[in-house]
Phi, psi and omega in degrees: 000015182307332213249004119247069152073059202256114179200142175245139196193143184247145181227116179275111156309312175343099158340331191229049185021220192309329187312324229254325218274319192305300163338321170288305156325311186280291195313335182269351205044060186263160170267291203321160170277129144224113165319174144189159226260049195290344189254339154088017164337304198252355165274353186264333165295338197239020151070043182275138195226333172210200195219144342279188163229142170258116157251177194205097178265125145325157151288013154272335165123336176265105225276123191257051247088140193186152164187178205228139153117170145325146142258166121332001246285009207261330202298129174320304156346299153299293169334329195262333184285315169317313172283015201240305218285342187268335190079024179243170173262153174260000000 
């Protein structure tokens, strides 16, 4: 969905930064950037109280979704919602 302007991105909490974060990374085979957040700046900013957490940012800045736990990110359901939220139809 990159290329309708669809972006993902993971933000590692992990004390122990990139060490912790990268592994996670390689074993998922992700593309996306995940920054990380060791000073919990921006988790403290997005109310984060546990991992993992999902938001659902808008093209406007506003986060329209959230949840606590696993995703799906592959389950149709999550795909349609996102691609509808991009403005394609799913």
């Amino acid at each position: 969905m990159k290329s309708d302007g669809v972006v993902v991105l993971a933000i590692s909490i992990d004390g122990t930064g990139a060490q912790a974060a990268r592994p996670v990374m390689e074993e998922g085979k992700f593309s996306f950037p995940a920054p990380i957040d060791q000073s919990m700046s921006v988790a403290r900013q997005f109310g984060v109280r546990g991992v993992p957490m999902t938001y659902i940012v808008d093209r406007k800045g506003v986060v329209v979704a959230q949840g606590y736990g696993p995703v799906d990110f592959d389950a149709s359901q999550f795909r349609d919602y996102v691609k509808a939220l991009a403005g394609r139809r799913p």
